[in-house]
C-alpha positions in Angstrom: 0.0 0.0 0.0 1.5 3.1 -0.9 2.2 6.1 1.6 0.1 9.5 1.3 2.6 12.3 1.0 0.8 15.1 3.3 2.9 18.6 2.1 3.2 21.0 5.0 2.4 24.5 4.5 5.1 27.3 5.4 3.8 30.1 6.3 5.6 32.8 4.2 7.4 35.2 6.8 9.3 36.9 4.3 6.4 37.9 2.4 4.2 39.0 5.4 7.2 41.1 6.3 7.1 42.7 3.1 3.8 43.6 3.0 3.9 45.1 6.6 7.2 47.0 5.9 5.0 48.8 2.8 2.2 49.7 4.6 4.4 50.8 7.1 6.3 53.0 4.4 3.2 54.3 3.1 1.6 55.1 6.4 4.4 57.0 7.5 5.0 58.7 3.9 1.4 60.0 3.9 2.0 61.0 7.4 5.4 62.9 6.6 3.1 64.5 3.6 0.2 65.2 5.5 2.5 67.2 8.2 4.6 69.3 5.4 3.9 73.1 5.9 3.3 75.6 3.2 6.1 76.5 1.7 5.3 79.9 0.2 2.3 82.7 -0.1 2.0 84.5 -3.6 0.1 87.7 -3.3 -1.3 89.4 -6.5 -3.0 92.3 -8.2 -2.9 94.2 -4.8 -2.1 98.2 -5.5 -2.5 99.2 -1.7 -3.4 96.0 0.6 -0.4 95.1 1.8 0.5 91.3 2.2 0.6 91.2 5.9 -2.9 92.2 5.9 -4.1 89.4 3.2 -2.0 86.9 5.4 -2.9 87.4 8.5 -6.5 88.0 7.2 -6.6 84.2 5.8 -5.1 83.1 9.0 -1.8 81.3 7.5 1.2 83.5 9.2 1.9 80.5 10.8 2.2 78.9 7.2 0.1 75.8 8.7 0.0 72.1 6.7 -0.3 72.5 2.9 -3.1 69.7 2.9 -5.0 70.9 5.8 -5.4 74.7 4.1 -9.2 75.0 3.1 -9.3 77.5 -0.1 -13.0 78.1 0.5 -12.5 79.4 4.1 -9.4 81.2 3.4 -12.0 83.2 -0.2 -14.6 83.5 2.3 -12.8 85.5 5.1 -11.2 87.8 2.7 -14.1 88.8 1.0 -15.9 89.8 4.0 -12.8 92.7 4.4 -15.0 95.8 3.1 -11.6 96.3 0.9 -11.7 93.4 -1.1 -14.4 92.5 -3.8 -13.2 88.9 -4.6 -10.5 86.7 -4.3 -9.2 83.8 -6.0 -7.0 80.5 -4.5 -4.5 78.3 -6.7 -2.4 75.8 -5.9 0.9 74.7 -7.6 3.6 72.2 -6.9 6.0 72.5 -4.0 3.4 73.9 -1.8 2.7 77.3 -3.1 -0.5 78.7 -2.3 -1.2 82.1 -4.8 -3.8 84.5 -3.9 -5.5 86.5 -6.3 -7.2 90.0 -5.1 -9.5 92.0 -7.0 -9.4 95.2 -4.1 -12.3 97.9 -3.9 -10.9 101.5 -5.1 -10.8 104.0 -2.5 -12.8 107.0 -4.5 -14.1 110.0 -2.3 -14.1 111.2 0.9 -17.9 111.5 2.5 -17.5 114.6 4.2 -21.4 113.7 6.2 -20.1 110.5 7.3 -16.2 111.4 7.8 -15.1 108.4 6.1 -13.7 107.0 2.8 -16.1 105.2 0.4 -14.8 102.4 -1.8 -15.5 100.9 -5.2 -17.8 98.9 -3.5 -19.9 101.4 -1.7 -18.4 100.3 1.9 -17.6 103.3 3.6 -14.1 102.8 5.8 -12.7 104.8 8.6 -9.1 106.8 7.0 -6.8 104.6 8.1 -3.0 103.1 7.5 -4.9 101.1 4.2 -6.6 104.1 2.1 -4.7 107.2 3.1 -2.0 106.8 0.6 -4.9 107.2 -1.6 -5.3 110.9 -3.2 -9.2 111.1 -3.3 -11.4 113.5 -3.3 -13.4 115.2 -0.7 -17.3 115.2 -1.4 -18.4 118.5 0.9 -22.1 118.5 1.3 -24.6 116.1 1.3 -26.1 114.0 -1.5 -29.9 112.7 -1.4 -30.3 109.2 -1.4 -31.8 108.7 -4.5 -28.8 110.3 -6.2 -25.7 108.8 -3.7 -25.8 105.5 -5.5 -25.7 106.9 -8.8 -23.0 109.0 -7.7 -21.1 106.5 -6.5 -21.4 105.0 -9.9 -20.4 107.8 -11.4 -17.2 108.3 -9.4 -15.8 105.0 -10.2 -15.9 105.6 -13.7 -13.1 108.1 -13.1 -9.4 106.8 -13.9 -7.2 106.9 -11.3 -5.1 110.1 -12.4 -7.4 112.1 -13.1 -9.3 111.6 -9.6 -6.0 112.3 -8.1 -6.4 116.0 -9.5 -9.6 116.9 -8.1 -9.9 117.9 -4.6 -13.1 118.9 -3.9 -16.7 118.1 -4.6 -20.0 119.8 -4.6 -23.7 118.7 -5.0 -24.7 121.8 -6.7 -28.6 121.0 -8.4 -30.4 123.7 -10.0 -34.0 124.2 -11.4 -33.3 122.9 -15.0 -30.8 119.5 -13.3 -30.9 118.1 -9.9 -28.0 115.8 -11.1 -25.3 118.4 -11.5 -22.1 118.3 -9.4 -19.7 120.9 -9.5 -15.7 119.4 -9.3 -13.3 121.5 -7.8 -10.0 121.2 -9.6 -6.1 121.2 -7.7 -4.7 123.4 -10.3 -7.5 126.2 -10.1 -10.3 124.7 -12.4 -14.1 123.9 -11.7 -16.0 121.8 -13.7 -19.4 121.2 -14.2 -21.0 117.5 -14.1 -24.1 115.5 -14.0 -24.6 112.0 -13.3 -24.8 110.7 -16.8 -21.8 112.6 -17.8 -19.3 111.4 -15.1 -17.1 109.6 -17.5 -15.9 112.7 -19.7 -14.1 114.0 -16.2 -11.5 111.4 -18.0 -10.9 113.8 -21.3 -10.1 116.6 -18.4 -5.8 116.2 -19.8 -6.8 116.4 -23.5 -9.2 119.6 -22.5 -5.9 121.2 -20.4 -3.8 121.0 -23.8 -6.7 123.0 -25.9 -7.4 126.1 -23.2 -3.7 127.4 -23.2 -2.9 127.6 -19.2 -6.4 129.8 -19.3 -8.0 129.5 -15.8 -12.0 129.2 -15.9 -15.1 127.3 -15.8 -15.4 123.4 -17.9 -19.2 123.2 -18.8 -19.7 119.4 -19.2 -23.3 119.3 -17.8 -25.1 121.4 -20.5 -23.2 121.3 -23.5 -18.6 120.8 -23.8 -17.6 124.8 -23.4 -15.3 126.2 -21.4 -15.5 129.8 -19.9 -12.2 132.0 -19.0 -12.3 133.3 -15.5 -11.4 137.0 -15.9 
C-alpha cells in the first residue's frame, strides 16, 4: 500500500514582512506629507493691501500644513474685508499657495459720514490702508436717490485724473438736480451730472486745448469752457 505524501504549508514570513514593511512606508509617507507646511504665499493684483494684511486676514502666518489649508475658508474671510471685492486660490507644486485679489478703489471722501467710500460702496474709517490714496473730498450732502448713482459715477473716473480733483459739490439747479460741480487742484471747476461722469477722463486732453487759461469746464449742459477774468 503506498504512503500518502501530506505537504506542509510554510507560512511565508518573508512575504508578510514585506507587505507590513510597505504599509508601514506608506503610512508613515502620507504622514510625513500630510505634516509638510506651506512653503510659500504668492500675493497678487494688490495696489494698496499690503501682504501682511491678506495673510494674517486668511489666518496662514503661521504657514500651517499644505493639505489641511481650506481655499474656500481662506476666499470666504477675505471677501468679508469691506476692501476686497473677490479673491481667488490656486495651488501649484511644491506647496505654493497664490492668492488673487481684485481690491475695492478707494474714490471719495464723505464729508457727512467722515469716512472714505470704496469701489464697492463700503464706507471705511481713513486709516494706515486708504490714506496713501489721493481722493477726493465730497463737501455736502447727496440725497439718497442720487448717492448711489454718484457712487457709480465716481468709479468711472481713472485713477489720475481723480488724483487731480480735490473737492466736490452737489450743486442741483431748477433745470438738473444731477449736476455736481468738481473743484480742480490746479484752479479749475467743472461742471458734471450724473450721466456725464465719464468725460471728467478727457479733463488732460481739455488742459492742452485752453492754453494755461483758468475758468469754468461746462460738461453738464453742452462741452464749453468759460475764462475766468
Amino acid at each position: 500500500m503506498a504512503k500518502k505524501i501530506v505537504k506542509k504549508r510554510k507560512l511565508k514570513i518573508f512575504n508578510f514582512l514585506i507587505v507590513l514593511l510597505v504599509l508601514l512606508g506608506l503610512f508613515f509617507g502620507v504622514k510625513f506629507l500630510l505634516s509638510v507646511p506651506l512653503k510659500n504665499i504668492v500675493i497678487e493684483k494688490t495696489t494698496y493691501l499690503n501682504d501682511d494684511y491678506i495673510i494674517d486676514l486668511a489666518n496662514i502666518k503661521d504657514y500651517p500644513s499644505y493639505f489641511s489649508i481650506n481655499g474656500f475658508k481662506i476666499k470666504k474671510e477675505l471677501e468679508a474685508s469691506p476692501y476686497i471685492n473677490s479673491v481667488k486660490i490656486k495651488r501649484s507644486f511644491f506647496n505654493v499657495l497664490t492668492i488673487e485679489v481684485n481690491e475695492a478703489r478707494p474714490i471719495f471722501y464723505d464729508g457727512s459720514s467722515q469716512k472714505i467710500v470704496l469701489s464697492n460702496k463700503e464706507k471705511v474709517e481713513n486709516n494706515n490702508l486708504v490714506s496713501a490714496f489721493r481722493v477726493p473730498r465730497l463737501l455736502n450732502y447727496v440725497p439718497d436717490n442720487k448717492y448711489n448713482k454718484f457712487v457709480k459715477g465716481m468709479k468711472l473716473i481713472e485713477k489720475d485724473i481723480l488724483g487731480k480733483i480735490s473737492d466736490i459739490e452737489y450743486q442741483p439747479n431748477d433745470l438738473d438736480k444731477d449736476r455736481f460741480l468738481l473743484y480742480m487742484d490746479d484752479g479749475n471747476m467743472v461742471y458734471l451730472t450724473l450721466t456725464k461722469f465719464k468725460m471728467i477722463n478727457y479733463y488732460n486732453k481739455v488742459l492742452s486745448q485752453i492754453e494755461n487759461h483758468k475758468g469754468i469746464l461746462y460738461l453738464d449742459n453742452g462741452n464749453h469752457f468759460q475764462i475766468k477774468e
